[in-house]
N, C-alpha and C positions, 0 to 999 in steps of 0.2 A: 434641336441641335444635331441630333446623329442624321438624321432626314436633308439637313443642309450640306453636310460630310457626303452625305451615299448619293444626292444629287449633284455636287460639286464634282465630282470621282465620276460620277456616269457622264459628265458632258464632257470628260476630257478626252484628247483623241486614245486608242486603245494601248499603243505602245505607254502611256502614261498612266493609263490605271491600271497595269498593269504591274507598274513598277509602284505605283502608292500603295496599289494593293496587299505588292508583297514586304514594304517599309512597315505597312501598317501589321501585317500579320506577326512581322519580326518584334515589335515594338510591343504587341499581345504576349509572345513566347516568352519573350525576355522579363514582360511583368508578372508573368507566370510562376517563373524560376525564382524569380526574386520574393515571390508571394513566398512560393514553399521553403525556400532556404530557409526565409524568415522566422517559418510556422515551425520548423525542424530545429531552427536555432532556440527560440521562445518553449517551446513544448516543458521542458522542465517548468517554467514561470508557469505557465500555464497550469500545469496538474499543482503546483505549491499552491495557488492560487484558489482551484478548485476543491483543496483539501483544506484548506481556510477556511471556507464556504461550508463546507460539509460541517466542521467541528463546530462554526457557527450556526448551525443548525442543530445540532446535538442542542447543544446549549440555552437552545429555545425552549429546552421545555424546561430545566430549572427557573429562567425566567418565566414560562410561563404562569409555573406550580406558584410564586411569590408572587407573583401578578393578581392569582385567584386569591390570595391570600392578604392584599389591601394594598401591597407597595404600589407606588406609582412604575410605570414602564420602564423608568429611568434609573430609578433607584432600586430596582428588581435584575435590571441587568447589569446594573454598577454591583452590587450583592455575588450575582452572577460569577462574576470574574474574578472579584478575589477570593472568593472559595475555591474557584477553579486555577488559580496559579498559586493559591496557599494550599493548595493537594497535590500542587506538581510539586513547590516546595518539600513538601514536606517528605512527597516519596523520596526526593533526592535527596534530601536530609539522611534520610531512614538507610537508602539501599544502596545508593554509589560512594560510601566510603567503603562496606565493606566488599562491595563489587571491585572498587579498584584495587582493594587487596587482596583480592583472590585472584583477581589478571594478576597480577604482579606476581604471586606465588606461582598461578601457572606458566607465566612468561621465564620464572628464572628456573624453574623444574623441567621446563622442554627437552632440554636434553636428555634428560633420564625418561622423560616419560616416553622419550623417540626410540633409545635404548632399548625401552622394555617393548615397545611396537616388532622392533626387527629381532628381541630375544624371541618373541611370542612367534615372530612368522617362520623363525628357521629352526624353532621346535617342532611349528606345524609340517614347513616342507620335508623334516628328517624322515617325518613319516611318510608321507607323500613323494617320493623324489620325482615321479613324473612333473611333479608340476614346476618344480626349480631353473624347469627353461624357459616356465612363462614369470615368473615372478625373482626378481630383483631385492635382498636385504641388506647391499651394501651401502657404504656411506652415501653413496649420491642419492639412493632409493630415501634414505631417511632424511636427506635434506630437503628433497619435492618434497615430504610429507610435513617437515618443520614449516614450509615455504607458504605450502597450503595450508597448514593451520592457522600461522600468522595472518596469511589473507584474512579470514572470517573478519568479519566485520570489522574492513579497513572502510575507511571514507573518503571520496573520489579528492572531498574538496579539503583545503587548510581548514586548519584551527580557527584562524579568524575570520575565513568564509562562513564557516558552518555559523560562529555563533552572530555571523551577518545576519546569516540565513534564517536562523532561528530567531532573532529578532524582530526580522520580517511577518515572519510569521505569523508571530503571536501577537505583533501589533497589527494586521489584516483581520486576525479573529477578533482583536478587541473592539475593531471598528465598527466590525460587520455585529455584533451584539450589539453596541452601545446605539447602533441607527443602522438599520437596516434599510431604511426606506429609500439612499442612493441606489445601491445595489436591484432593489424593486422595481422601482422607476428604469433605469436602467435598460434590465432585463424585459420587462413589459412592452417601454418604448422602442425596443427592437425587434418584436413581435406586429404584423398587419391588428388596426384596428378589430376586426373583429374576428381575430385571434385571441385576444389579450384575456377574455372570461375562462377558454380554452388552455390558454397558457395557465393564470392564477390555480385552477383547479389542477391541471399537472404538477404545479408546483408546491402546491399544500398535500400531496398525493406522495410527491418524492420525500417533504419532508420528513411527512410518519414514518416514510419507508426507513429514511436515514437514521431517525430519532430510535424506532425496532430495532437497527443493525448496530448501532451503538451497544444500548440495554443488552442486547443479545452478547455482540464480540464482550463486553466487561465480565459477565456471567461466565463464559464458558473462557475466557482467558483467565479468571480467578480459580474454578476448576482443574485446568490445564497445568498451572503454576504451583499450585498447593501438589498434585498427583505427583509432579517430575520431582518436587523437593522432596518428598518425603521419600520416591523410591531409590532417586541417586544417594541420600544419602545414607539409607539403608545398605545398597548395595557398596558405597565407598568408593563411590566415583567423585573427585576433584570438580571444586567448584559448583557444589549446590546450588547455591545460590546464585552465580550469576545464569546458568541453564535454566532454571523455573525461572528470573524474571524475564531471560529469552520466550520463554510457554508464552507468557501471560499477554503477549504479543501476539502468539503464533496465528489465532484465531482472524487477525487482524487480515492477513493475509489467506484467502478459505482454502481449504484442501491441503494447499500445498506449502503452509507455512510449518506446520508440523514437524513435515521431515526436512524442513529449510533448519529448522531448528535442534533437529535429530544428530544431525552433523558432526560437532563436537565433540557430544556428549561420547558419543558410539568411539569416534578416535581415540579419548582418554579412557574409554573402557578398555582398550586394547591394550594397552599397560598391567590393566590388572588380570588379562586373561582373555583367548580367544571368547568362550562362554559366555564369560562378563558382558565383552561386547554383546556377543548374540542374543542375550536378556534385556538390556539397554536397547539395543533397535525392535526387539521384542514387543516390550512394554511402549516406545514411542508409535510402532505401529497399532498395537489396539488400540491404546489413548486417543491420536488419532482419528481412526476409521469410525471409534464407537462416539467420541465429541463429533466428527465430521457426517457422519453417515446416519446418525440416529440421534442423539441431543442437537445438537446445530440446527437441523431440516426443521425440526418441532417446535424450537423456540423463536427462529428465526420467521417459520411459516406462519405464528402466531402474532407477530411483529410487522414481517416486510411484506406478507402476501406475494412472495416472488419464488418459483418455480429452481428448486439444488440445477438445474441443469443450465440454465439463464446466469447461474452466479458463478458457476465452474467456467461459461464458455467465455465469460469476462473477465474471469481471473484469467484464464490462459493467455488469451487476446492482446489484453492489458499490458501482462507480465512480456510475451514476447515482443510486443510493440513499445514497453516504455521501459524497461525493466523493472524493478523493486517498489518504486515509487508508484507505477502504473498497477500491479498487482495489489498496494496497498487501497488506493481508488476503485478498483475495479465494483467491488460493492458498489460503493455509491451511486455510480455511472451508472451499472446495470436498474437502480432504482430509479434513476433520473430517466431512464433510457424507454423504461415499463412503462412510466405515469404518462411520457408523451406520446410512444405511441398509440397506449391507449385513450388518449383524450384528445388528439391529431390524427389519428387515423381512425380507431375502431369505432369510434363515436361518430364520425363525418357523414355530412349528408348524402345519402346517394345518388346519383346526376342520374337522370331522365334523358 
C-alpha cells in the first residue's frame, strides 16, 4: 500500500509531488499534534488506570496466599476484595469521623491560630528589627497564610467528581483481581511474538517488585503514623490525628512525602511558639531522613531489588511531569521500568 502511494507520488510531474509531498507532511504534523494533545489530555486516565493495576497487583498475593490454601482462584479473589474494601470500610469507620472533627475545630480556630502566628513573629522581629523590612505581620501577611493553609489538601475536582472518580477506580481494581487474564492477553498481544516469554518474565518481575513496595510503604507508613501521633500530641499541637494519618501516607510518596506532610503540622506549631515549630520540623526531619535513608533502603532492598537512587530520580521525574498523582506512581513505574529493561535489553542477544 505505502509502495503504491510513493510510486504514484514519484510518476507525477515534480511541481505536483511537490505539493503532495508537502499536503502529506501537513496531514503527518497535524496527526501528530492531535496524538499528543490527546496523550496530554488522557495522562491523568492513564496514571488512575495504571495505579489500578498496581493495587491489583498488590492484591495478588492475598489471592495468592488463599489460593495455596485450597480456595478455587475465583473464590480466593472474591475473599480478596471484600476483606480489602471491609478494611477501607472500616478505616473510615474508625478515623474520618474524628478526622472531620478535628478539621472542623481547626477550620473555626484559624483565626486565632493565625493570631498567635503574627503574635509569635512580631515578638520575634522586636528582637531582630533588621529583619522587619524583609518580613510582613500584618493582616494581609496573615491572610496569605490563612489562604495557604486552607489550600493543603484542596481537591482540583467536585464532590461528585471525585466520588465518580473513586468509583472508577475501585471498580477497575475489582475487575482486574476478579480476571486478570483480559488485561494479560492484552498486554502480551501487543508485544512481537517472540517478545512475549521476554515480556511475561518482566512482568512477573515488576510484580514482586510492586507486591515488596506495598509490604514495605504499609510497614514504614504504620511506623511513620504511630511516631507523629504520639509526639504532636505530647507536644500539644492541634490535630493529632489527622497529621499521623497524613504520615501513614507519607511513605507512599519516597523522600519527599514526608515533608509534603511536615507542612501543617510545623504552621500550627507556630501558634504555640517559635521553638515549638523548630521541634516539630525537627522531629519530621529525622523521622524522615532516618525512615527514608536507612529503614526504607533495607526493607525496600529486601522486597523491590531496586537501587534509593532509581526511586528518587522517579519520584522527581514523576512528580514534576505529572504532579501528586505522578509522584504517588513513581514507585511502581521505576519497577516496571527495571524488570524491562532488564529482560529487553540486558538480556538481548548480541548481533554479530
Amino acid at each position: 500500500m505505502a509502495d503504491e502511494a510513493a510510486s504514484t507520488i514519484a510518476a507525477r510531474p515534480p511541481g505536483t509531488r511537490v505539493a503532495a509531498l508537502a499536503v502529506s507532511l501537513a496531514f503527518t504534523a497535524g496527526a501528530a499534534v492531535v496524538t499528543l494533545w490527546f496523550l496530554h489530555e488522557v495522562v491523568a486516565a492513564v496514571l488512575l488506570l495504571f495505579f489500578a493495576v498496581v493495587v491489583a497487583i498488590a492484591l495478588s498475593a492475598p489471592v495468592a496466599w488463599f489460593e495455596r490454601r485450597g480456595l478455587s482462584r475465583h473464590m480466593a479473589a472474591l475473599l480478596t476484595l471484600i476483606l480489602f474494601f471491609a478494611a477501607i470500610g472500616l478505616i473510615g469507620w474508625l478515623v474520618i469521623p474524628r478526622l472531620v472533627g478535628q478539621v472542623v475545630l481547626l477550620v473555626n480556630d484559624l483565626p486565632a491560630f493565625m493570631a498567635g502566628i503574627r503574635a509569635q513573629l512580631a515578638a520575634l522581629l522586636a528582637n531582630y528589627p533588621d529583619l522587619q523590612a524583609f518580613v510582613s505581620v500584618d493582616g494581609g501577611g496573615g491572610q496569605d497564610l490563612v489562604n495557604i493553609f486552607r489550600g493543603v489538601g484542596a481537591f482540583s475536582l467536585s464532590l461528585i467528581g471525585g466520588i465518580a472518580l473513586t468509583i472508577i477506580f475501585f471498580s477497575t481494581v475489582a475487575y482486574v483481581v476478579l480476571d486478570p487474564r483480559p488485561i494479560l492477553r492484552f498486554y502480551l498481544g501487543s508485544l512481537p511474538r517472540d517478545s512475549r516469554r521476554a515480556g511475561m518474565r518482566a512482568y512477573r518481575r515488576a510484580a514482586r517488585a510492586v507486591i515488596g513496595w506495598t509490604k514495605a510503604s504499609l510497614v514504614i507508613g504504620a511506623i511513620q503514623s504511630v511516631a507523629v501521633f504520639i509526639f504532636l500530641t505530647l507536644i500539644g499541637v492541634p490535630g493529632a490525628l489527622v497529621w499521623a494519618a497524613l504520615a501513614f501516607f507519607a511513605d507512599f510518596i519516597p523522600r519527599i512525602g514526608g515533608y509534603i506532610m511536615a507542612f501543617p503540622p510545623v504552621v500550627l506549631a507556630l501558634t504555640l511558639g517559635p521553638m515549638t515549630a523548630v521541634w516539630v520540623a525537627l522531629f519530621y526531619l529525622v523521622s524522615t531522613e532516618i525512615l527514608g535513608s536507612v529503614v526504607a533502603p533495607k526493607i525496600r532492598g529486601a522486597t523491590m531489588q531496586l537501587h534509593p537512587v532509581l526511586l528518587i530520580f522517579f519520584t522527581l521525574a514523576f512528580a514534576l511531569a505529572f504532579g501528586l498523582m505522578g509522584a504517588i506512581v513513581a514507585t511502581p513505574a521505576a519497577a516496571f521500568a527495571s524488570a524491562f529493561y532488564s529482560e529487553f535489553y540486558l538480556k538481548r542477544p548480541l548481533v554479530r
